[in-house]
C-alpha positions in Angstrom: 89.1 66.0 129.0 86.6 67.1 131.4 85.1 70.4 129.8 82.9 73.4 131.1 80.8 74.5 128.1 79.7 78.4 128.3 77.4 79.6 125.5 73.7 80.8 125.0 72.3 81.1 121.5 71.9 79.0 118.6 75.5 79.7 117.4 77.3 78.1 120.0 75.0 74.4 119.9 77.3 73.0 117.0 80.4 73.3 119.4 79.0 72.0 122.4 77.5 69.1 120.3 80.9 68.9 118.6 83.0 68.8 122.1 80.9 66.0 123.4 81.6 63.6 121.1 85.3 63.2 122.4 85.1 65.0 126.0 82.9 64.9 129.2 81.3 68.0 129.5 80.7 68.3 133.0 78.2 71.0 133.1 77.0 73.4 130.6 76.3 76.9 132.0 74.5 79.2 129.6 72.0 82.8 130.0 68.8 82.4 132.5 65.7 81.5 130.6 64.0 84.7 129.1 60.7 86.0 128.5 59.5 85.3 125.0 57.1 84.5 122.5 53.2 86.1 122.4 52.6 85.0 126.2 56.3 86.1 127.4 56.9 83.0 129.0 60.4 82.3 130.2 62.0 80.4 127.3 65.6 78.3 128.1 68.8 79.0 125.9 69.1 77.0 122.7 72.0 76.0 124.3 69.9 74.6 127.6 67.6 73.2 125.4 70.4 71.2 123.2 72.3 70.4 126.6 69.2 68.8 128.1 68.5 67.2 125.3 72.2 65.6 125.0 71.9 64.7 129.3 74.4 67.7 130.3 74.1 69.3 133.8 72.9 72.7 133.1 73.3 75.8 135.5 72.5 79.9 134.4 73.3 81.9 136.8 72.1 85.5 136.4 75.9 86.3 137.2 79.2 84.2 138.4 80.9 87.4 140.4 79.2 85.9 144.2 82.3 83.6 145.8 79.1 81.0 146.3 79.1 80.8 142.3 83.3 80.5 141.7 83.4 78.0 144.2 80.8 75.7 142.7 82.3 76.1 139.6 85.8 75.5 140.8 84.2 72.3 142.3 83.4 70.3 138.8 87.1 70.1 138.5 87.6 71.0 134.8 90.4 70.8 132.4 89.0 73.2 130.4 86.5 75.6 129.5 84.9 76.5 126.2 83.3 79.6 126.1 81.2 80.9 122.5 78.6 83.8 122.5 78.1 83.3 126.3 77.2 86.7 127.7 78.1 87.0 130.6 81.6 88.5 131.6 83.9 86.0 133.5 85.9 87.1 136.4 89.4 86.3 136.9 88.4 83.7 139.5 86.6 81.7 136.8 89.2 82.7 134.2 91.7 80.8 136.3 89.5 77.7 137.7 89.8 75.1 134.5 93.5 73.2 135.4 94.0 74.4 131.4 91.9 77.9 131.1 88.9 79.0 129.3 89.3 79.2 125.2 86.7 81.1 123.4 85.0 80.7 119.8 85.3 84.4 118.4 83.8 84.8 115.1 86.1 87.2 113.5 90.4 87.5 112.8 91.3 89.1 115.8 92.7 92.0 116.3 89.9 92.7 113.7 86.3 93.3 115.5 86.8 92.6 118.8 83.6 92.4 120.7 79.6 91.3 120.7 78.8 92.4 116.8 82.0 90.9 114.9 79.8 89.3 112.1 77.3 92.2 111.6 80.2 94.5 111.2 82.5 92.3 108.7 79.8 92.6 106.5 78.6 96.2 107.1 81.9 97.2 106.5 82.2 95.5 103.6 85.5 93.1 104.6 86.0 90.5 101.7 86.7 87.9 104.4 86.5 86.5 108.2 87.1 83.5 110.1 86.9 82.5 113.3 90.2 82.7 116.2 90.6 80.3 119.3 91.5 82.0 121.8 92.8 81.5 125.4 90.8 84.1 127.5 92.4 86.5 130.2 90.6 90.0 131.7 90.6 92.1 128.7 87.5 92.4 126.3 88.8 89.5 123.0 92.8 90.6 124.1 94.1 87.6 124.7 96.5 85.2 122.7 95.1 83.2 119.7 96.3 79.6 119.2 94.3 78.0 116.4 92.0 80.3 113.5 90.4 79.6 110.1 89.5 82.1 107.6 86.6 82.0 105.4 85.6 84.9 102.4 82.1 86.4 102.3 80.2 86.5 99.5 79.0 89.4 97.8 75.2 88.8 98.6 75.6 87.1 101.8 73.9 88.2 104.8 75.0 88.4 108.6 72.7 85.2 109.0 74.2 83.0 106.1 77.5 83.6 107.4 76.8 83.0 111.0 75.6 79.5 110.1 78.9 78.9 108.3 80.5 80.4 111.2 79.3 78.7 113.5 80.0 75.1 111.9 83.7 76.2 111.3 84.0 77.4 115.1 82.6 74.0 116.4 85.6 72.1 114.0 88.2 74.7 114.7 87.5 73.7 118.5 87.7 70.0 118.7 91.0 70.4 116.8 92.2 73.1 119.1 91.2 70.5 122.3 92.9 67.4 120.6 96.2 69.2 120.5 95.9 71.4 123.3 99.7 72.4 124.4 100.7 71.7 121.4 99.1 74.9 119.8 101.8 77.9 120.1 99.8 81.1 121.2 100.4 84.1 119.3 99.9 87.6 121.1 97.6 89.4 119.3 99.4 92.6 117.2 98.1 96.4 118.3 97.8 97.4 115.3 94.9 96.2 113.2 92.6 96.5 116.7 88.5 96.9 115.9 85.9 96.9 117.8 82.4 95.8 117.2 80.0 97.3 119.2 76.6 96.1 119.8 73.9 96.7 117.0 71.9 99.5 118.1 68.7 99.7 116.3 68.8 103.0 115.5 70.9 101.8 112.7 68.8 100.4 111.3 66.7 102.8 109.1 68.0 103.0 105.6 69.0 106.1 104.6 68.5 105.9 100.4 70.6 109.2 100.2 73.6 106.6 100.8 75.6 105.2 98.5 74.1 101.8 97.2 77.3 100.0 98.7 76.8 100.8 101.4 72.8 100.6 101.8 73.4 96.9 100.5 75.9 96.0 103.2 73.5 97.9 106.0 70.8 95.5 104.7 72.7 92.4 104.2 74.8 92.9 107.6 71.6 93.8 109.8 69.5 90.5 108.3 68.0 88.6 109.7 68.0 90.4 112.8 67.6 93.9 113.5 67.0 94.3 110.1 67.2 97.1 107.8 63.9 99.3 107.3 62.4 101.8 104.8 58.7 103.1 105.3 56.5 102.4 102.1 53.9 104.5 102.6 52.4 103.8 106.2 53.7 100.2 106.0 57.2 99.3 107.6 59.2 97.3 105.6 62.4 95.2 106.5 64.7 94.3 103.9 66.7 91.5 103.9 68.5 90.6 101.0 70.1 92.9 98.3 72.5 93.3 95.9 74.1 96.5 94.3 73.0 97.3 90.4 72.9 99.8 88.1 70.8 102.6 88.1 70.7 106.0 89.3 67.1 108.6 90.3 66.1 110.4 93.0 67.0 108.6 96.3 64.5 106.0 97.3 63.1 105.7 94.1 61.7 102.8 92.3 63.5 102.7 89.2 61.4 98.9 88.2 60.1 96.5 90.2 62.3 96.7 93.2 65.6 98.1 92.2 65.9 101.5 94.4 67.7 104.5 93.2 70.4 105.8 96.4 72.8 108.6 96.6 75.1 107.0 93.9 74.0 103.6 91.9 70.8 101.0 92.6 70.0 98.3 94.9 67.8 95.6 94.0 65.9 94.7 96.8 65.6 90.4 97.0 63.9 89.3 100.3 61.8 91.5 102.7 59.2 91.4 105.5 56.1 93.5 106.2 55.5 93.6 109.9 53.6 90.9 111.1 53.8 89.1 107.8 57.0 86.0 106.8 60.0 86.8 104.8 58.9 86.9 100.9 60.7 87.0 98.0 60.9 89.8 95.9 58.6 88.7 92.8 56.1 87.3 95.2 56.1 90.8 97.6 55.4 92.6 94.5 52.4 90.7 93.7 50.9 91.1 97.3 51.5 94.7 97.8 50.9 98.2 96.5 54.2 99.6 97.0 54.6 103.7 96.7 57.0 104.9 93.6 59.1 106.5 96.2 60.2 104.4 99.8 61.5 106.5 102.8 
């Protein structure tokens, strides 16, 4: 089939490398290339970068509301479009242009966490599983009917960033099955009850509170790493933790109990992984040695 690819970050490259194996993607359109790095010089999408590299067409528009836009899209004639971690809301226009419609990659079971966060918030709220739903797209925000999903448990020390990666494998599979038997798929409507939604992680979340219980501090840390990342103050040094696991233990909240096992509200976590600003990731043994850390982190 001819296919429109729509994604931007590292998450949706398996699926457009996936659907070009089998299909002509006609174009990929992804986010404008953003300032970044030390010199903020605009840097292209992982999924320009990947496209280019693979000999797609690329366009990023800033949006695709202006007629001018629809029309050029309308004009690559597509069967389909598939659409992962694009964002950029489509209009109905677009919605309608592929002969077949758009499906989308959603990284959770819908109903369950609808919107831009679905794998931070599976694991912040401690869900013993996810998956990923194919979904054929229409107006409302991750409403529309689901024709092909996969589930997938999360393990109790996995972080947001682990399962992305497996996520984002099993949402490039789960697509080229859904586009070899396309109309043969029934599409279930999505139930009303059971609706989340997953609202973008605001980094005011981010700051652990130790007076928490140590569930719930571990999920905070693994669900916000790699990125925002959950933080503690040590002394004047801000440090982002970002692997955990729940242990025994109880003290004053933000104590250190040994080593890195911190006392919260109710039980321990021992902290495995964390990053001083402007240093890498470390490991917990080798942070120890490097570091004067205070008996008590805020």
């Amino acid at each position: 089939m001819r296919v429109i690819f729509m994604g931007t970050p590292d998450f949706s490259v398996p699926a457009l490398r996936a659907v070009a194996v089998g299909h002509d993607v006609v174009c990929a359109y992804t986010q404008p290339p953003r300032p970044a790095g030390r010199g903020r010089r605009d840097r292209p999408s992982p999924v320009q970068v990947a496209a280019e590299a693979a000999g797609i067409p690329v366009r990023h528009p800033a949006s695709l509301k202006g007629a001018e836009e629809q029309a050029a899209l309308r004009a690559l004639d597509a069967d389909v479009a598939v659409v992962v971690a694009y964002g950029l809301i489509l209009p109905q226009a677009v919605l309608d242009a592929p002969g077949r419609g758009c499906l989308n990659i959603h990284a959770s079971l819908l109903p369950r966490w609808r919107g831009a966060a679905p794998i931070q918030r599976a694991v912040m709220a401690g869900d013993a599983g996810t998956g990923i739903s194919i979904m054929e797209m229409e107006a409302g925000l991750d409403t529309g009917p689901v024709i092909l999903r996969a589930d997938t448990p999360i393990g109790p020390e996995e972080t947001a960033g682990d399962l992305h990666d497996r996520l984002s494998v099993l949402g490039a599979d789960l697509i080229v099955s859904a586009l070899g038997r396309l109309g043969a798929l029934p599409a279930t409507v999505q139930p009303e009850t059971g609706v989340t939604y997953a609202a973008k992680i605001d980094k005011a979340e981010a700051r652990i509170d130790w007076t928490r219980p140590a569930a719930e501090v571990d999920r905070l840390i693994r669900g916000l790493s790699p990125f925002p990342g959950a933080w503690c103050a040590a002394g004047g040094t801000r440090l982002k933790l970002l692997r955990s696991r729940v242990v025994e233990g109880q003290g004053v909240p933000g104590m250190r109990l040994d080593g890195l096992r911190i006392a919260c509200g109710e039980g321990a976590v021992e902290i495995l992984e964390l990053q001083r600003e402007g240093r890498r990731p470390q490991a917990a043994g080798e942070a120890l040695r490097g570091m004067d850390l205070p008996e008590k982190l805020d």
